[in-house]
N, C-alpha and C positions, 0 to 999 in steps of 0.2 A: 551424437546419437540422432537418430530420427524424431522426426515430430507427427508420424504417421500413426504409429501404435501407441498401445499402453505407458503411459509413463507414471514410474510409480511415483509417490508422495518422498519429500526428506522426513525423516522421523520428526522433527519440529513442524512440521506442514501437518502432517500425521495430528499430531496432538493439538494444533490448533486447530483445524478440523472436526476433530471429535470434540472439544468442547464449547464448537459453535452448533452441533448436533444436540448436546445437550439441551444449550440456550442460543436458539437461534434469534431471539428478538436481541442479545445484548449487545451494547457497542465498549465493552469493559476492553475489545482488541483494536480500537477505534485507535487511529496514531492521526494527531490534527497538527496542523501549522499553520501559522496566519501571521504573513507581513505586511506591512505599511505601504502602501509606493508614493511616494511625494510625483508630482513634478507631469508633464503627459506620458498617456497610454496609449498605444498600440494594442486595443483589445483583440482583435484578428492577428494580429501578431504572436501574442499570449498564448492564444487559445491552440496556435500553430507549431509554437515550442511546443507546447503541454501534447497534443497529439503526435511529435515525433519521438518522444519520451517516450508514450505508450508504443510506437512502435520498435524503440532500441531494444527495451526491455520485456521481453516475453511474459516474463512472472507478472507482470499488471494486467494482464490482458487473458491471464489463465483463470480456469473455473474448474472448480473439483464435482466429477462426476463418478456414480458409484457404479460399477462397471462389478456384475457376481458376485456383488455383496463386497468389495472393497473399491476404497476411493482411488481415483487417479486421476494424473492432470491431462486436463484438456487447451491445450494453447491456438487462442485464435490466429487467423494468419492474419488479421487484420482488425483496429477495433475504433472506433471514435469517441472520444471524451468530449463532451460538452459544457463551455462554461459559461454558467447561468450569471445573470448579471441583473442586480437587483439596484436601484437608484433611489437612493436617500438624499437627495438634493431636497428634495421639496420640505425638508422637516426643519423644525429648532436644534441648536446642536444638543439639548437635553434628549431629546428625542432620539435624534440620529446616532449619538453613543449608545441609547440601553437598546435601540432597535438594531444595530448593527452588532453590538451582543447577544442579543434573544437570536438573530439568524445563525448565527456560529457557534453555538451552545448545540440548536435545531440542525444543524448541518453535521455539525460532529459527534451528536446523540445517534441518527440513521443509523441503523443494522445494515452490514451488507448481506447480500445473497449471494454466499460462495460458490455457487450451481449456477449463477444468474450474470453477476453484475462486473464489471470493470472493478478492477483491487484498486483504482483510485480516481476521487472525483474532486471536484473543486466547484467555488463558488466566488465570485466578485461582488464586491461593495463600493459603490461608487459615493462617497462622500460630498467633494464636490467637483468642480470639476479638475481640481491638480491632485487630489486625493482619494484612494482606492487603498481596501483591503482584502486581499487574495487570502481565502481558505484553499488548503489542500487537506485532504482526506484520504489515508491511506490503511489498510487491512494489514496489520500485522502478521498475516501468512503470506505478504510479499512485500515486505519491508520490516526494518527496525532502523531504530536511534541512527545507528553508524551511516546505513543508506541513504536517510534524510537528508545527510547534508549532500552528498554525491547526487541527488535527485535537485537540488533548489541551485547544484553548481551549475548541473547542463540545463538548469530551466532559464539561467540569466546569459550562457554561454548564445544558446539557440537564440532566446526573446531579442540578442544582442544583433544576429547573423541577421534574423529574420527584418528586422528594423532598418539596417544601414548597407545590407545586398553582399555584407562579407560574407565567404565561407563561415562556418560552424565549428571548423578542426578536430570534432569530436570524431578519436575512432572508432572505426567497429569493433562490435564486443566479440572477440575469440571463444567466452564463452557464457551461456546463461544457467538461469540459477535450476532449469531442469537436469542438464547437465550433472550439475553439482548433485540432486538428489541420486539420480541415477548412480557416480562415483559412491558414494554413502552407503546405499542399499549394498552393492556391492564389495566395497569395504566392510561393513559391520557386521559381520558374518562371519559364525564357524569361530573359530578360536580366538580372533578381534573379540566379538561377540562374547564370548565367555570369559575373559580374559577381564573385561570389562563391567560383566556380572558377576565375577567373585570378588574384584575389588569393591565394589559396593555392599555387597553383601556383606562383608567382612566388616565396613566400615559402619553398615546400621548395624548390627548384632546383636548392640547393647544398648541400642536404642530401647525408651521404653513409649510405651503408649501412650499420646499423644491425644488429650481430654481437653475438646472444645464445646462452647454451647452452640447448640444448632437453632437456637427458637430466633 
């Protein structure tokens, strides 16, 4: 497909969407990870994996814009990640532990701005000087679980390439995840579509109402 027009949402896109509309300040679709790195860093290195990522993968670099009252992706053709790096050398190690948890608590609390921001951010902690802790920050309308680890593969694949002048071997991606929405929207339709709404119908029926407190 083109990256020039409208692209519509996947129905999961869709509904994360509208319930960051709801509650835009919440980070409840907040996906955090944060590893240890022993030994030295290559932070320009790091930070140079991490922005070819952003370029592999279009869906981090997309932002949903509402175009006649409904959403659709917007994929930049280009975007820069920045990784902030915060130095805890100077503290006790009592200190350096609960401060090096208050930042990543703080970093992975942030709301993103689906209209706005980069689907993923990260943040370094430099311990001391053989020891760092990398957050990564990712929006759940352009990743889940399974992604994550395919994401921290090519983050050690590239940080590897970039460190020692080898190739990367990563291939190009055949296809991205707008793509995929496009397929979907197309797919789930017309008879798919109903097909799909009378098996569930059938299946809630007998359901009965569903009595929670709200206070």
């Amino acid at each position: 497909i083109g990256r020039d027009g409208e692209l519509s949402l996947s129905f999961a896109q869709q509904r994360l969407w509208f319930l960051n509309q709801l509650e835009p300040e919440s980070s409840a679709y907040n996906e955090s990870n944060a590893t240890r790195l022993s030994g030295p860093l290559d932070v320009l290195a790091l930070e140079k994996a991490l922005n070819q990522i952003v370029a592999r993968h279009e869906v981090l670099r997309t932002t949903i814009v509402v175009i006649d009252g409904t959403p659709q992706q917007l994929i930049a053709p280009s975007r820069t990640i920045d990784l902030p790096v915060i130095d805890l050398r100077a503290r006790t190690d009592k200190d350096r532990n609960s401060e090096a948890h208050r930042l990543t608590i703080e970093a992975t609390r942030r709301p993103f701005d689906l209209s706005r921001d980069l689907m993923l951010r990260g943040l370094l902690l430099r311990l001391t000087d053989q020891e760092h802790i990398l957050l990564l920050v990712k929006h759940h309308i352009a990743s889940d679980g399974w992604s994550a680890g395919i994401l921290w593969q090519e983050l050690t694949t590239l940080y590897r390439a970039f460190t020692t002048g080898e190739p990367s071997l990563l291939p190009d991606l055949p296809v991205q995840y707008a793509d995929y929405a496009v397929w979907q929207r197309g797919w789930l339709q017309g008879e798919a579509l109903e097909s799909q709404l009378k098996y569930w119908k059938k299946q809630l029926a007998s359901i009965s109402t569903l009595l929670l407190p709200t206070d």
